[in-house]
CHARMM internal coordinates of N, CA and C (Angstrom, degrees):
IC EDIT
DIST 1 N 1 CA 1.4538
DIST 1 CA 1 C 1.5259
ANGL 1 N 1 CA 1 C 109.51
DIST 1 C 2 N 1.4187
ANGL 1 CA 1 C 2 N 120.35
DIHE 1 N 1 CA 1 C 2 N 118.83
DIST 2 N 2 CA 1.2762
ANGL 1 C 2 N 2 CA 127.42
DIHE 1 CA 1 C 2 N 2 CA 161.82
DIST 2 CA 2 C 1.2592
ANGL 2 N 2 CA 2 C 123.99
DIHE 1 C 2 N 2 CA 2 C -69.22
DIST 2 C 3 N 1.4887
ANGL 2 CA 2 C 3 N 125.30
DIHE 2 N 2 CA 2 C 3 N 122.05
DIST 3 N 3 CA 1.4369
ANGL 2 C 3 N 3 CA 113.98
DIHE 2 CA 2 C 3 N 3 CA 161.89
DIST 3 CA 3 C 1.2211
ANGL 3 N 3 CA 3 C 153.26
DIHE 2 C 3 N 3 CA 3 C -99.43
DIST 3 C 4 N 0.8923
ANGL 3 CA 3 C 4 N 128.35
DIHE 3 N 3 CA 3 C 4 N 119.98
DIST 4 N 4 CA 1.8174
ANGL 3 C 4 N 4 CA 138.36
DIHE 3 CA 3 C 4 N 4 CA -160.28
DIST 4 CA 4 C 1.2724
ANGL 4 N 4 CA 4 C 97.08
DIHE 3 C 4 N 4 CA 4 C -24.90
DIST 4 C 5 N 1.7270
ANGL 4 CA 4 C 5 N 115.98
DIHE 4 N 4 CA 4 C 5 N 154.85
DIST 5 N 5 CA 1.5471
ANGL 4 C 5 N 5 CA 122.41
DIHE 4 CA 4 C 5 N 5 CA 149.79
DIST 5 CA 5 C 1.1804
ANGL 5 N 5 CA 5 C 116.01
DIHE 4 C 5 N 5 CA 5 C -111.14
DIST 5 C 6 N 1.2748
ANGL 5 CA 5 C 6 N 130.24
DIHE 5 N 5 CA 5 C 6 N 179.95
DIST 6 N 6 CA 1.8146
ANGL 5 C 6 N 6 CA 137.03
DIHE 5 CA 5 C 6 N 6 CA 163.05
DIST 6 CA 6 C 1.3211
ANGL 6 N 6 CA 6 C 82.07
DIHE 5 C 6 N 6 CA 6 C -91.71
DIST 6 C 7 N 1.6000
ANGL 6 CA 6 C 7 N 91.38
DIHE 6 N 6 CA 6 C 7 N 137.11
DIST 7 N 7 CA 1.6595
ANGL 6 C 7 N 7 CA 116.78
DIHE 6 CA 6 C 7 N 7 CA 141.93
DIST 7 CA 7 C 1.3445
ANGL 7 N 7 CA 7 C 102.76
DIHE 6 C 7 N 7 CA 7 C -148.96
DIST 7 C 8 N 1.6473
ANGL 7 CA 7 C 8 N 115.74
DIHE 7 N 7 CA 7 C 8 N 148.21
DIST 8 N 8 CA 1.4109
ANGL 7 C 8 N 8 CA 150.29
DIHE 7 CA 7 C 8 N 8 CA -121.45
DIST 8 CA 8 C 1.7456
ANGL 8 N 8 CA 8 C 85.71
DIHE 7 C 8 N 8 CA 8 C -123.40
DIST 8 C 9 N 1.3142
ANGL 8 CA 8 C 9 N 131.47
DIHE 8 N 8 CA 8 C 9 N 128.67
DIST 9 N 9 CA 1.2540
ANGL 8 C 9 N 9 CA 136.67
DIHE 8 CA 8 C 9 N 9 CA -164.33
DIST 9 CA 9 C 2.3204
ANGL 9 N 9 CA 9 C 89.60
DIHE 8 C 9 N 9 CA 9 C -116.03
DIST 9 C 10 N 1.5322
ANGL 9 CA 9 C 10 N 101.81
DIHE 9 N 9 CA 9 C 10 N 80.69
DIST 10 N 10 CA 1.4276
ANGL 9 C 10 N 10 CA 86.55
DIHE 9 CA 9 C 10 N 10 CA -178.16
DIST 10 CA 10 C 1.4424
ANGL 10 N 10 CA 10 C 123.67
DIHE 9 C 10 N 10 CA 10 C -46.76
DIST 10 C 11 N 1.3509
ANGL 10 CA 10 C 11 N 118.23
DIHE 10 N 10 CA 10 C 11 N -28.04
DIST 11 N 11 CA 1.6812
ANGL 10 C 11 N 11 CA 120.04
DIHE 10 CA 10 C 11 N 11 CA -178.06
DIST 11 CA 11 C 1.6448
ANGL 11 N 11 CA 11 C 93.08
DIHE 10 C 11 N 11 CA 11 C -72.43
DIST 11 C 12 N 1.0201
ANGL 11 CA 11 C 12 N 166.73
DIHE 11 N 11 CA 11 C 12 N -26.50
DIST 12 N 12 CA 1.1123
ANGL 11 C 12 N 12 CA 148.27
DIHE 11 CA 11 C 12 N 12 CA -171.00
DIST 12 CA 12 C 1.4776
ANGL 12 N 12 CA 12 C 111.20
DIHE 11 C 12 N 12 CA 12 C -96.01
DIST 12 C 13 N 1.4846
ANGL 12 CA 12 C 13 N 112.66
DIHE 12 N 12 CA 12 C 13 N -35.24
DIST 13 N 13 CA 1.5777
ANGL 12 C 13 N 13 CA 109.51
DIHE 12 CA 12 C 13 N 13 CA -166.96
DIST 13 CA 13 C 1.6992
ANGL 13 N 13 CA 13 C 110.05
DIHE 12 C 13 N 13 CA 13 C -63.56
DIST 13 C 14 N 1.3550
ANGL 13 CA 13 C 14 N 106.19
DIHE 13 N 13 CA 13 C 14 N 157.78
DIST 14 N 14 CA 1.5800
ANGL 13 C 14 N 14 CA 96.27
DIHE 13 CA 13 C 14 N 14 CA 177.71
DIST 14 CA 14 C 1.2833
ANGL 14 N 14 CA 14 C 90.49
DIHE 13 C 14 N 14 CA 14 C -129.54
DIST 14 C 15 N 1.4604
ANGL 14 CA 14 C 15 N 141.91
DIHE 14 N 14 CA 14 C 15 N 41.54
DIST 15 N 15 CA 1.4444
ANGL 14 C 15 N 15 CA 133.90
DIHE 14 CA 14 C 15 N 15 CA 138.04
DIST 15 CA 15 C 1.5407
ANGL 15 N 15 CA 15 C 106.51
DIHE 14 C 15 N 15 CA 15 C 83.13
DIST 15 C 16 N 1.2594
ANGL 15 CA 15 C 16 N 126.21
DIHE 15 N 15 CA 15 C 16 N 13.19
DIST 16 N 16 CA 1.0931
ANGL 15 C 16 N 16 CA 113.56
DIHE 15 CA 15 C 16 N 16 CA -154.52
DIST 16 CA 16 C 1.6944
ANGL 16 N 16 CA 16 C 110.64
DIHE 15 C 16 N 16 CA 16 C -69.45
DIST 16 C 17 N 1.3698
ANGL 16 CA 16 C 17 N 104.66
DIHE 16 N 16 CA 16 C 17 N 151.64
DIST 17 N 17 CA 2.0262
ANGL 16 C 17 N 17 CA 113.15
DIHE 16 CA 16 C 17 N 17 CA -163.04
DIST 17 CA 17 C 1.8525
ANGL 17 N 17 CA 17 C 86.00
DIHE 16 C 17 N 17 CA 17 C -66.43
DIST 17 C 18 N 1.1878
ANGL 17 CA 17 C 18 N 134.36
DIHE 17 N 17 CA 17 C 18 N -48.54
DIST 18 N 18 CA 1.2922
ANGL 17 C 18 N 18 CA 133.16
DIHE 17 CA 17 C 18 N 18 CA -169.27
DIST 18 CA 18 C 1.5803
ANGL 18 N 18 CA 18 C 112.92
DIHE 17 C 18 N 18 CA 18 C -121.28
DIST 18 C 19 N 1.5018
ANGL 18 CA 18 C 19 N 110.40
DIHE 18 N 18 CA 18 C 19 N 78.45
DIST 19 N 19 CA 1.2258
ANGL 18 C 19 N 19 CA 121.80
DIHE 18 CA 18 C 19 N 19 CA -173.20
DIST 19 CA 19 C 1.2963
ANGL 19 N 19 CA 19 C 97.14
DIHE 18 C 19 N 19 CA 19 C -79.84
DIST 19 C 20 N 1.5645
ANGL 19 CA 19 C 20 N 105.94
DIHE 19 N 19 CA 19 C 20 N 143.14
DIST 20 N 20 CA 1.2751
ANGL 19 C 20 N 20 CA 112.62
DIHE 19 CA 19 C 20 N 20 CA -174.51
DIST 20 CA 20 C 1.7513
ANGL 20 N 20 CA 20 C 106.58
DIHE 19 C 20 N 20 CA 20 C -75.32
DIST 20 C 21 N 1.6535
ANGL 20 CA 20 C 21 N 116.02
DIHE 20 N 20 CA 20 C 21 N -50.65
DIST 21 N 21 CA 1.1547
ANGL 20 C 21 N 21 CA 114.04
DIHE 20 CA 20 C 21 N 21 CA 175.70
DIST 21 CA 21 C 1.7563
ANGL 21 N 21 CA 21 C 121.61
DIHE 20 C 21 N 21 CA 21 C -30.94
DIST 21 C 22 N 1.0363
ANGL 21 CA 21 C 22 N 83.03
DIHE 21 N 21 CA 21 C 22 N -44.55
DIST 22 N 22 CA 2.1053
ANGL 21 C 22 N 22 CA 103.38
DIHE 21 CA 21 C 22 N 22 CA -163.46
DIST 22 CA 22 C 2.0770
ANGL 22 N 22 CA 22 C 75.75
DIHE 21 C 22 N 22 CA 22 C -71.83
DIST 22 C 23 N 1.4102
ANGL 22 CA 22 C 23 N 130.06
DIHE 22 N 22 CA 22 C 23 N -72.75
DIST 23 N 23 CA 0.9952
ANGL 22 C 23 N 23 CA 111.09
DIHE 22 CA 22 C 23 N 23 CA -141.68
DIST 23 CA 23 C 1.5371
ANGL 23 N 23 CA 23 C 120.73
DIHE 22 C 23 N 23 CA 23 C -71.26
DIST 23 C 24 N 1.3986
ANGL 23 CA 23 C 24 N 111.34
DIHE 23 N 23 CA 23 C 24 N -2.80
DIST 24 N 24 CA 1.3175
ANGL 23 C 24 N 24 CA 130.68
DIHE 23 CA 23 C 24 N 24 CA -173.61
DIST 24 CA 24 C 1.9107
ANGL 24 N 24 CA 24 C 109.97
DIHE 23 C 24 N 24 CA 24 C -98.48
DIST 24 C 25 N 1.0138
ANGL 24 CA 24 C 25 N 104.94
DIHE 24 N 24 CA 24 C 25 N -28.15
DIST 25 N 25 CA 1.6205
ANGL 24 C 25 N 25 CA 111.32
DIHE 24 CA 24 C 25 N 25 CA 176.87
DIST 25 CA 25 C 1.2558
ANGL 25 N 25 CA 25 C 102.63
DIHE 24 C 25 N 25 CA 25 C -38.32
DIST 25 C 26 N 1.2130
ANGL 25 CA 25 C 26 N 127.25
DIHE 25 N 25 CA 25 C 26 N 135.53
DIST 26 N 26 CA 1.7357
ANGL 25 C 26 N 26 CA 136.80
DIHE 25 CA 25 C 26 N 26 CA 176.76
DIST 26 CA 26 C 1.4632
ANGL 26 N 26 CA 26 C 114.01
DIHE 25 C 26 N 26 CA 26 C -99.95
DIST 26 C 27 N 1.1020
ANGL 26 CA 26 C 27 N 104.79
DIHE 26 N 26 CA 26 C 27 N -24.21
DIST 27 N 27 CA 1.8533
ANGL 26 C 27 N 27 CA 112.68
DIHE 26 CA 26 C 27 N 27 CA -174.30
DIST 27 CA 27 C 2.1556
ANGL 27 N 27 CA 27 C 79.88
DIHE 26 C 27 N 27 CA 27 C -99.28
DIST 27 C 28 N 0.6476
ANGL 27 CA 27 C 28 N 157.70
DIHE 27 N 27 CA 27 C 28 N 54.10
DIST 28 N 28 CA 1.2863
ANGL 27 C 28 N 28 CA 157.11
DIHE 27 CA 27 C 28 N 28 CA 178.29
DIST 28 CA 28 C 1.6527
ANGL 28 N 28 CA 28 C 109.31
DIHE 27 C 28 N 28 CA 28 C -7.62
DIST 28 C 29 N 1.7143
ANGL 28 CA 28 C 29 N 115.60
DIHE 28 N 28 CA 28 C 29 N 48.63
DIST 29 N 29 CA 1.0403
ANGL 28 C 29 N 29 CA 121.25
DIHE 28 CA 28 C 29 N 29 CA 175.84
DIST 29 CA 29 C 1.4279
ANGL 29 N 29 CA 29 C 124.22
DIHE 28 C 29 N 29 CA 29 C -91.40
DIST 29 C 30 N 1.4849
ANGL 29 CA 29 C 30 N 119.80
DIHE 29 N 29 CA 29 C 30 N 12.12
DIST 30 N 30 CA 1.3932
ANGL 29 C 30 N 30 CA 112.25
DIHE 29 CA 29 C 30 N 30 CA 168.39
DIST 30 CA 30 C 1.7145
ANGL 30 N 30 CA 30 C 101.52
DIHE 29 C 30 N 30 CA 30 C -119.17
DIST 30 C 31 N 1.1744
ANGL 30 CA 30 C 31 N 105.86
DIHE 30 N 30 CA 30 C 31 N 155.55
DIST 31 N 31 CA 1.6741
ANGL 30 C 31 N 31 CA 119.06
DIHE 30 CA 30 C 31 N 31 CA 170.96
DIST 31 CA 31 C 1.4379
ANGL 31 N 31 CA 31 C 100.41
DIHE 30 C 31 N 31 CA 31 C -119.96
DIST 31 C 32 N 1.3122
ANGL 31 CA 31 C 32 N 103.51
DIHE 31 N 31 CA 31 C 32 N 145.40
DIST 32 N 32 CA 1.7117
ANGL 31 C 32 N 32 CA 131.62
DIHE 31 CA 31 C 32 N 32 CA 161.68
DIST 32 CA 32 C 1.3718
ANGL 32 N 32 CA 32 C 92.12
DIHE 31 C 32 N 32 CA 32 C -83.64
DIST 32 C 33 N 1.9392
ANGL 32 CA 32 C 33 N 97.83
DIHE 32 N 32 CA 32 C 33 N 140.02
DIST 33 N 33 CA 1.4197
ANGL 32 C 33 N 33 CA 97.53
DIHE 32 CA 32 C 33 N 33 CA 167.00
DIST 33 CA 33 C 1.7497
ANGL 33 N 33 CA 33 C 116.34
DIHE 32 C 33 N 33 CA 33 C -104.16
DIST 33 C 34 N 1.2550
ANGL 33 CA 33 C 34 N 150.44
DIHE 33 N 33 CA 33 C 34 N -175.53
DIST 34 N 34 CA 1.0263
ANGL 33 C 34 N 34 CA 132.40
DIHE 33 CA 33 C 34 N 34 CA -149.16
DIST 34 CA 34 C 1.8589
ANGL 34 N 34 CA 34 C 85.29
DIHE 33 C 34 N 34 CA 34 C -103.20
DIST 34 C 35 N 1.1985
ANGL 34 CA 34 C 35 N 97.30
DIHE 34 N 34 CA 34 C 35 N 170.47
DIST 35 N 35 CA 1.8794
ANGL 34 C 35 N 35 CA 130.91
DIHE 34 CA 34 C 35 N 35 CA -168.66
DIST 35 CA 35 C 1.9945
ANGL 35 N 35 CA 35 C 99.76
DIHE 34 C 35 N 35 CA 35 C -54.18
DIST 35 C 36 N 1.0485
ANGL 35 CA 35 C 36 N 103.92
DIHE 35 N 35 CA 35 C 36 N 124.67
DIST 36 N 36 CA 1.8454
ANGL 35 C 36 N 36 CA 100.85
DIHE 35 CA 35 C 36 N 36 CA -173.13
DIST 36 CA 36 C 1.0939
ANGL 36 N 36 CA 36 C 100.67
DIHE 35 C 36 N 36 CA 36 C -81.78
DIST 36 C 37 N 1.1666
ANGL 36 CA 36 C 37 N 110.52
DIHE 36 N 36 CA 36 C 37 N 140.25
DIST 37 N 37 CA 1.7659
ANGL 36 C 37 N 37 CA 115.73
DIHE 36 CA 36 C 37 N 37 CA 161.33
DIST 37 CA 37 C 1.4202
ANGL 37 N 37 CA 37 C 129.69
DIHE 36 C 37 N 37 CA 37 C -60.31
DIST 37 C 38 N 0.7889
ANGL 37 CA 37 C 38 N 92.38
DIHE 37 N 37 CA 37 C 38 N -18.52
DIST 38 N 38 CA 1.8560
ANGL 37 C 38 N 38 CA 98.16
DIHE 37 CA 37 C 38 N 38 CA -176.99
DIST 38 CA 38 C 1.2888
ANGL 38 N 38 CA 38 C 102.40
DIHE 37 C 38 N 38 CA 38 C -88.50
DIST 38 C 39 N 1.3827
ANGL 38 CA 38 C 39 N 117.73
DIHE 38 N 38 CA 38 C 39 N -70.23
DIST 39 N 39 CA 1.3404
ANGL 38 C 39 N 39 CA 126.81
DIHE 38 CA 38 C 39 N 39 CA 167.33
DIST 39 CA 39 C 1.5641
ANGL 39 N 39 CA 39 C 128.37
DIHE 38 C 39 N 39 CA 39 C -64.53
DIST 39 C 40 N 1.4903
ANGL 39 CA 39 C 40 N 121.90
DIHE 39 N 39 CA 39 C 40 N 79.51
DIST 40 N 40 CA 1.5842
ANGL 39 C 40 N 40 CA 92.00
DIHE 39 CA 39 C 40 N 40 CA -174.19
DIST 40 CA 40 C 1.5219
ANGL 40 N 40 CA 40 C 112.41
DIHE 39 C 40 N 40 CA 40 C -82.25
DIST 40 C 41 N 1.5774
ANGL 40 CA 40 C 41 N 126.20
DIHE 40 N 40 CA 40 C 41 N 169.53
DIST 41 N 41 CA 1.2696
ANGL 40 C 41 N 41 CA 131.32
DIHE 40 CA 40 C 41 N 41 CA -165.97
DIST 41 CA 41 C 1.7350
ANGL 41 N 41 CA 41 C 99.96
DIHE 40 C 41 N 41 CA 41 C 93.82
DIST 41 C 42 N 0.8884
ANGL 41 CA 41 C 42 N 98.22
DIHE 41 N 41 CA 41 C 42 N -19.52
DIST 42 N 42 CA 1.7677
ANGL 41 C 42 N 42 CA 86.74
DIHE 41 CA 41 C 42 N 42 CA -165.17
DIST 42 CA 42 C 1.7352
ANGL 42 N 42 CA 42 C 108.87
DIHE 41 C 42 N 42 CA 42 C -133.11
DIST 42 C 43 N 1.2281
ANGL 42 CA 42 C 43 N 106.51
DIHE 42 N 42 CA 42 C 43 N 138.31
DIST 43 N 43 CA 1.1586
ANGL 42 C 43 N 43 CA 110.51
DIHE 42 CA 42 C 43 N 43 CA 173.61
DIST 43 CA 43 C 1.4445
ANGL 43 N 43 CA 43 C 131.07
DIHE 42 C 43 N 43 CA 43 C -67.10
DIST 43 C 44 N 1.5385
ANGL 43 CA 43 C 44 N 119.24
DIHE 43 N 43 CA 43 C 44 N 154.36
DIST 44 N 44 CA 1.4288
ANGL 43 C 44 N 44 CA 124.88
DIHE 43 CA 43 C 44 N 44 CA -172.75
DIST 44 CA 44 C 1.5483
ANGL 44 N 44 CA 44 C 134.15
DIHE 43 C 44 N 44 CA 44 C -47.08
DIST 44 C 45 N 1.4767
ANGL 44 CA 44 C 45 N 96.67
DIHE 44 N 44 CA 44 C 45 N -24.84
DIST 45 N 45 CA 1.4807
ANGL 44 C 45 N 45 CA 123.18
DIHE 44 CA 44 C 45 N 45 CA 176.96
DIST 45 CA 45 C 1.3588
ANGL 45 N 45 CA 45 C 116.56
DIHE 44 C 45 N 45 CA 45 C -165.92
DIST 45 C 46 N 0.9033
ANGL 45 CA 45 C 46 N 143.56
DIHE 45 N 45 CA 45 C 46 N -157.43
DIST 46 N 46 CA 1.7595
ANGL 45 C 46 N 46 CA 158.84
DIHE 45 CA 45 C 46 N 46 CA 167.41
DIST 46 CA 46 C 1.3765
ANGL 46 N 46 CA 46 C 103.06
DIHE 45 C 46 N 46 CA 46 C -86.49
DIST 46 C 47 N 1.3382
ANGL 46 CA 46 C 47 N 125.48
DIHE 46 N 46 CA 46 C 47 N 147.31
DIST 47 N 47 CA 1.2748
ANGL 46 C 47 N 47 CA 156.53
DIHE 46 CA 46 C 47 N 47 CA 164.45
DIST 47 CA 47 C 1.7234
ANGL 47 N 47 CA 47 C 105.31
DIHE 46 C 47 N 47 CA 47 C -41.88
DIST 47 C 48 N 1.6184
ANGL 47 CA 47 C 48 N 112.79
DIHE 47 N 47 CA 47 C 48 N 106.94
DIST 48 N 48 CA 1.5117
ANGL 47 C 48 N 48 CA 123.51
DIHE 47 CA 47 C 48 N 48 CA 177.66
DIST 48 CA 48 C 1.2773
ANGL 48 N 48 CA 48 C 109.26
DIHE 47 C 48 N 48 CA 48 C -60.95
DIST 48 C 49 N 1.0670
ANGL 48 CA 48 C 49 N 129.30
DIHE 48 N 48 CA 48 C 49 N 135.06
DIST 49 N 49 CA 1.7951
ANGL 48 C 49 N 49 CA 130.93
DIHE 48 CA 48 C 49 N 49 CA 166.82
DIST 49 CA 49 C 1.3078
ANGL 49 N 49 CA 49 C 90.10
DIHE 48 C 49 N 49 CA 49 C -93.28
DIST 49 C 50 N 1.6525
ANGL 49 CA 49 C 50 N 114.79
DIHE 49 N 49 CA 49 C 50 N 151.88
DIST 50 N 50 CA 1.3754
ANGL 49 C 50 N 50 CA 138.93
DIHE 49 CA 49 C 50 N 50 CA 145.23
DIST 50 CA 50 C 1.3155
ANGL 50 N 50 CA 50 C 110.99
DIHE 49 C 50 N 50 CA 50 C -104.41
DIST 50 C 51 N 1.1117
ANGL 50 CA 50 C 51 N 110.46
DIHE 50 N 50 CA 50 C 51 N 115.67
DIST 51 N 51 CA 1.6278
ANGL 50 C 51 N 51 CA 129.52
DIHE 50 CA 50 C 51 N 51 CA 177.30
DIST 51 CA 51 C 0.8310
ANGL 51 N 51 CA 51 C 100.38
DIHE 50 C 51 N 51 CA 51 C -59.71
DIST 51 C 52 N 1.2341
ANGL 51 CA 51 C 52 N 140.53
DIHE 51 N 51 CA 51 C 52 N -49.06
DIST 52 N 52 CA 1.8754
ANGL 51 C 52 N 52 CA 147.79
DIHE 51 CA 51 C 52 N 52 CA -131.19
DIST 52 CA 52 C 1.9255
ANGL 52 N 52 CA 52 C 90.74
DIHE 51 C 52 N 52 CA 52 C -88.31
DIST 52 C 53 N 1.4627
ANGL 52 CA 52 C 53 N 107.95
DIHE 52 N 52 CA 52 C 53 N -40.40
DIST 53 N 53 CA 1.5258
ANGL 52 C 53 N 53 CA 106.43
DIHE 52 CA 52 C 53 N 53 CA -167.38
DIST 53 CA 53 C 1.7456
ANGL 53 N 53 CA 53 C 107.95
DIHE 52 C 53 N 53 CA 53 C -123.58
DIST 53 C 54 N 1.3876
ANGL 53 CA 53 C 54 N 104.22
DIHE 53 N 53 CA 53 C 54 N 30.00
DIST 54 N 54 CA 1.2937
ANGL 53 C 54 N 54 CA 119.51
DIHE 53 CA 53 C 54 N 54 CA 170.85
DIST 54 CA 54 C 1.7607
ANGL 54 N 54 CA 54 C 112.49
DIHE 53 C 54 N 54 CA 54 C -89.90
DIST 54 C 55 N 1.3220
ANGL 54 CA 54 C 55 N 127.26
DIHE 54 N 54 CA 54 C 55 N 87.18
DIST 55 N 55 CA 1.2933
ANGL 54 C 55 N 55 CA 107.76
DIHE 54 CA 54 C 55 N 55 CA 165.87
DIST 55 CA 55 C 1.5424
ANGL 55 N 55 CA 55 C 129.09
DIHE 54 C 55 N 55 CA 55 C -67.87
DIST 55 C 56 N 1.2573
ANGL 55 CA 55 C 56 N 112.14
DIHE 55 N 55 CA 55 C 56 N 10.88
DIST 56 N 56 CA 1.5091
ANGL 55 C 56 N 56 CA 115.79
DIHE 55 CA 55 C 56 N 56 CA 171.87
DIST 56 CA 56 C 1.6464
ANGL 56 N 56 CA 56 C 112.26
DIHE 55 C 56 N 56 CA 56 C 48.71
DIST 56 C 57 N 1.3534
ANGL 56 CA 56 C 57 N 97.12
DIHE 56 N 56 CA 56 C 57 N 65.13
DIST 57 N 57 CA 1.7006
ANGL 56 C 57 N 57 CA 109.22
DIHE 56 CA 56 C 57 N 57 CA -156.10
DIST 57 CA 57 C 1.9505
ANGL 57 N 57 CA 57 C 97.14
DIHE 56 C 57 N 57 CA 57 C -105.65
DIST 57 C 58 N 1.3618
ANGL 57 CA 57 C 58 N 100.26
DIHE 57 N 57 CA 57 C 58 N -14.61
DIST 58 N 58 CA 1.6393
ANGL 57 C 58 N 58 CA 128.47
DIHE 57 CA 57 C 58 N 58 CA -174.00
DIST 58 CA 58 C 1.5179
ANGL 58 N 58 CA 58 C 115.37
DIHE 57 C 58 N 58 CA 58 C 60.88
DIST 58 C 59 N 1.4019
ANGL 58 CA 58 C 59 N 116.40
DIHE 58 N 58 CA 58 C 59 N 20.87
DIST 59 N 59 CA 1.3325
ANGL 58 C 59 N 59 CA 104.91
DIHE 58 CA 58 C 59 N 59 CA 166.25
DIST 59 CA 59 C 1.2861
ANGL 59 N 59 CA 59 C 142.18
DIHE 58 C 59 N 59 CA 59 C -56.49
DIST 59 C 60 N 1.6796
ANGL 59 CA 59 C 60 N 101.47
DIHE 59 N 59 CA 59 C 60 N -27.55
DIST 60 N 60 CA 1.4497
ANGL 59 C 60 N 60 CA 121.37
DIHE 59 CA 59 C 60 N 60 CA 165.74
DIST 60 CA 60 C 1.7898
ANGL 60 N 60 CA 60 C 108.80
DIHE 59 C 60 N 60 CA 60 C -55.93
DIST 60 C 61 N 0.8937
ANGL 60 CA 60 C 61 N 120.31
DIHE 60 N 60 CA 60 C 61 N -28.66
DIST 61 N 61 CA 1.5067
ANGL 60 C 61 N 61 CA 105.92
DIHE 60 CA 60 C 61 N 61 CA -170.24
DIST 61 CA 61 C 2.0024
ANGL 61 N 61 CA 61 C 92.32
DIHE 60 C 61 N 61 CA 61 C -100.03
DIST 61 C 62 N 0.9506
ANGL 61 CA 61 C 62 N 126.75
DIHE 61 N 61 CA 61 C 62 N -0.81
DIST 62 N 62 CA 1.4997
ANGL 61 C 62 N 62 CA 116.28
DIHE 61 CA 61 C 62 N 62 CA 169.42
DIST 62 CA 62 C 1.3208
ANGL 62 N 62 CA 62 C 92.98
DIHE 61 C 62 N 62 CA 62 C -95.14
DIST 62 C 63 N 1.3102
ANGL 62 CA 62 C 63 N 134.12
DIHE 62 N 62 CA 62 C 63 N -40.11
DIST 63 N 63 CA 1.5461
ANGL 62 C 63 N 63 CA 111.68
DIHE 62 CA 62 C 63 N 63 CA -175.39
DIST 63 CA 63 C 1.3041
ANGL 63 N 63 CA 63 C 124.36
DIHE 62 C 63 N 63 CA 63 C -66.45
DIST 63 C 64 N 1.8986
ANGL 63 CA 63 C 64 N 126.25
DIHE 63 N 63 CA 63 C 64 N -33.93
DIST 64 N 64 CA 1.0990
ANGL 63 C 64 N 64 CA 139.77
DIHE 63 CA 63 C 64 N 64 CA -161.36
DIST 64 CA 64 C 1.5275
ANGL 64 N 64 CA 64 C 110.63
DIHE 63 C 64 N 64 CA 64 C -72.24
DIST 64 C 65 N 1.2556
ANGL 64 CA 64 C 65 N 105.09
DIHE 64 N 64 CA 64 C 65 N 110.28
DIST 65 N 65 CA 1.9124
ANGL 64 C 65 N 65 CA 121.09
DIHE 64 CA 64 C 65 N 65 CA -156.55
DIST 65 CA 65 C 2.0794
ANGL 65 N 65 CA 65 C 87.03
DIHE 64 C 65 N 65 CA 65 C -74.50
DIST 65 C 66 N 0.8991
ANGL 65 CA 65 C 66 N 130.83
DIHE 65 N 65 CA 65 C 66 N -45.18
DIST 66 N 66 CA 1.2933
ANGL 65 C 66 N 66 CA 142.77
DIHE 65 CA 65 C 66 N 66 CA 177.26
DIST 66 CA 66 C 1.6914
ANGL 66 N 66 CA 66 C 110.36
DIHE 65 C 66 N 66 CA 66 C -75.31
DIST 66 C 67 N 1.3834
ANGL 66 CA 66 C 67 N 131.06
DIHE 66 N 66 CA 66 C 67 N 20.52
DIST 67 N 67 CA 1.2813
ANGL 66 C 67 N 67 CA 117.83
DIHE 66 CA 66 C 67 N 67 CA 148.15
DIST 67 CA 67 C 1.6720
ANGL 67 N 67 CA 67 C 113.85
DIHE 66 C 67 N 67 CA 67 C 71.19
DIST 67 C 68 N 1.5929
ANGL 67 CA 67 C 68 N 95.25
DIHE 67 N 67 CA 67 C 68 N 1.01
DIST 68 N 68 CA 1.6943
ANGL 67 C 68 N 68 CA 84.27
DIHE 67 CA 67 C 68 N 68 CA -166.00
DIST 68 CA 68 C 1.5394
ANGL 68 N 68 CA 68 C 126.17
DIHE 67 C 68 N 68 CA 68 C -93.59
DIST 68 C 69 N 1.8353
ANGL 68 CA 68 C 69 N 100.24
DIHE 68 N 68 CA 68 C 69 N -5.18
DIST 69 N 69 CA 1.5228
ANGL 68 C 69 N 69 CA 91.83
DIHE 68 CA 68 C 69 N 69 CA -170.52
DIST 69 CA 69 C 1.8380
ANGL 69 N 69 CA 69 C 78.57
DIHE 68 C 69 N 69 CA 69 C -115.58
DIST 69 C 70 N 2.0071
ANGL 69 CA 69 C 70 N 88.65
DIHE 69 N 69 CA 69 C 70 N 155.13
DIST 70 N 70 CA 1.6517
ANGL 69 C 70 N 70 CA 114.12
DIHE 69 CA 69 C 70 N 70 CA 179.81
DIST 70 CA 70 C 0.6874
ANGL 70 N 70 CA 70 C 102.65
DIHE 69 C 70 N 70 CA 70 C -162.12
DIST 70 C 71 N 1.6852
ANGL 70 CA 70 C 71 N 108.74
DIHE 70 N 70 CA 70 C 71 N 143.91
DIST 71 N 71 CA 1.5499
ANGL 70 C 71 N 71 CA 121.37
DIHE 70 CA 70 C 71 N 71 CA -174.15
DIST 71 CA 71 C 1.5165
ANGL 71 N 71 CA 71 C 89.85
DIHE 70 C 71 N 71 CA 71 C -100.17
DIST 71 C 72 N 1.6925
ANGL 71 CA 71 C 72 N 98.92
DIHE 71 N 71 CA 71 C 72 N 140.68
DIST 72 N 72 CA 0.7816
ANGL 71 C 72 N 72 CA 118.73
DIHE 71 CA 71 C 72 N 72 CA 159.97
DIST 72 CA 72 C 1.6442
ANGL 72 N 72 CA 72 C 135.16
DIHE 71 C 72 N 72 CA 72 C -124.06
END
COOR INIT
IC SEED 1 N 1 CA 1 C
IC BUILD
């Protein structure tokens, strides 16, 4: 049995500074990136996964209110 990963759909994410996905992760495998300059309110990019401490458990895609992360 293969198991799914998260991947991060950039057209959907809206960067948020306190993503719920990222803040709910239990294996603490996603990071927030810091506040964009261009954009303030919103972060620089989408929330980094670490593979290494990702158990691919898919909670991140039940938390993400914006639809954007899916395991695939």
């Amino acid at each position: 049995m293969q198991l799914k990963m998260p991947w991060i759909d950039n057209t959907r994410c809206t960067r948020e500074l306190d993503c719920p996905a990222a803040r709910l992760c239990k294996h603490d495998a996603m990071t927030l990136r810091e506040e964009s300059g261009d954009e303030p309110g919103t972060a620089a990019g989408p929330p980094r996964i670490d593979l290494e401490k990702c158990k691919r458990c898919g909670d991140c895609e039940h938390a993400c209110r914006e639809r954007a992360i899916r395991m695939i």
